[in-house]
N, C-alpha and C positions, 0 to 999 in steps of 0.2 A: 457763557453758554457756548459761542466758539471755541474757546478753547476747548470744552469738553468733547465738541463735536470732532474737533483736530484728533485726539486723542481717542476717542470710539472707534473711525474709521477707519483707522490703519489696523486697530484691535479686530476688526469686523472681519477686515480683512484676511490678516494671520490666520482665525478661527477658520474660516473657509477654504481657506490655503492647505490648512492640516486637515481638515475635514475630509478634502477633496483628498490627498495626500494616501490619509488611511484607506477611503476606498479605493485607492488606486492600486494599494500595497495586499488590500486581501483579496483585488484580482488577479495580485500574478502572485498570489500564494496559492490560489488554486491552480494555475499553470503551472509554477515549480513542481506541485504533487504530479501532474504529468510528465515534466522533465526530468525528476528525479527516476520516476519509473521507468523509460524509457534511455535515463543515457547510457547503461550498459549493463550486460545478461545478469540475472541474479543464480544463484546457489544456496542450497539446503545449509542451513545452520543446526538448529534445535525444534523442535516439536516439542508439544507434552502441553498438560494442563496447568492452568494461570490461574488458580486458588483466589487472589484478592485484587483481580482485574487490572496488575498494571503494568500489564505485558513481559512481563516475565516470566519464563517457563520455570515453575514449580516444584510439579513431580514430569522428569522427563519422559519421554515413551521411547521405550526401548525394544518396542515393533519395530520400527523406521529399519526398511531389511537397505542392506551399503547399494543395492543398485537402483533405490530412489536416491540414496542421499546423495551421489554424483550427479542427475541429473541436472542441468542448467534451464533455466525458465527465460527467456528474450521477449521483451515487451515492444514492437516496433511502435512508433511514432503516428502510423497509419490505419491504429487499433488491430491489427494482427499481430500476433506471436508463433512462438516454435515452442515447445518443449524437447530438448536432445536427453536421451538415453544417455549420453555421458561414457565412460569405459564402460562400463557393466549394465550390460541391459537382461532386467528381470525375466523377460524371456526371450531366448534367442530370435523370436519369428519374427517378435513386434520392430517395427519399424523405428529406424534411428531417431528421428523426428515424428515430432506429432502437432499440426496447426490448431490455431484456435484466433478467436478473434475476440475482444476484450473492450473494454468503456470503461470508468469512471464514471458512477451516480452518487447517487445522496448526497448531493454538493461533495464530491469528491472522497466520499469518506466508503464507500464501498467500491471492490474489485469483481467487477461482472464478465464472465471469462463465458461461452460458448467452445463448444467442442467436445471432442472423447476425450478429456481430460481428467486428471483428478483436480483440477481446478473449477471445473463448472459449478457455473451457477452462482450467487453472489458471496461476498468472502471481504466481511472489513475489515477496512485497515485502521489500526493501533495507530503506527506514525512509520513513516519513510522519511531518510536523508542519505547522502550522498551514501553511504556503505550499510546499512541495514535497512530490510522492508518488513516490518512484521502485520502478520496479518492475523484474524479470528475471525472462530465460529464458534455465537454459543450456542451448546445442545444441553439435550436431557437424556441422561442414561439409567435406567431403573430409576425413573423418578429422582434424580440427583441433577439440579441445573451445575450446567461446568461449561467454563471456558476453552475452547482449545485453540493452543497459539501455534503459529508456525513461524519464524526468524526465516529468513533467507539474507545472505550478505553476498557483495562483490568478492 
């Protein structure tokens, strides 16, 4: 019976070692999802709709006019942002920059943007790493549920 107990406890152990371990590891995977956003400005990739939800744009949208797709999105650290007009800005008046100020909910899986943005209002995120952030939103358009994706990379 000692012997058995020798051998449980250090078992016991390990179990709780790694136990402890994983929750440790899916708190700073929710931190990375901050860090990742945050370490430097993002840029318009691809738009358009995601047919079988797996973030891949589908059919693309070839609205997207060149003086969004310059635009750059900065996510600070502080939950404020910038959005810059980029070279080409849609209309001459609007202002080079536009603020807004931003959070992380749904245990990190949506983007909650504040401001006169085209980002306002909440916007989930697919997956972010170090060079791609894609995000969606699903809607209904004539009674047609559809996904639409937006890709931004470094």
């Amino acid at each position: 019976m000692k012997n058995q107990a020798r051998f449980l406890l250090p078992l016991a152990a390990l179990f709780f070692m790694i136990l402890w371990a994983s929750c440790s590891k899916s708190h700073s995977s929710n931190n990375s999802t901050f860090t990742l956003v945050t370490q430097s400005s993002w840029r318009y990739d691809t738009s358009g709709i995601d047919l079988n939800k797996d973030g891949i744009v589908d059919i693309g949208d070839t609205t997207v006019k060149p003086c969004v797709k310059d635009n750059i999105y900065t996510f600070k650290s502080d939950s404020t942002g910038t959005i810059d007009e980029g070279a080409t800005k849609c209309n001459v008046s609007d202002p080079q920059t536009v603020p807004f100020t931003w959070s992380l909910t749904s245990n990190q899986t949506v983007l909650s943007v504040t401001g006169n943005t085209i980002l306002s209002g909440g916007i989930n995120i697919f997956s972010v790493s170090s060079t791609n952030f894609i995000l969606y939103k699903d809607t209904t358009i004539s009674g047609i549920a559809l996904r639409y994706v937006v890709n931004l990379k470094h």
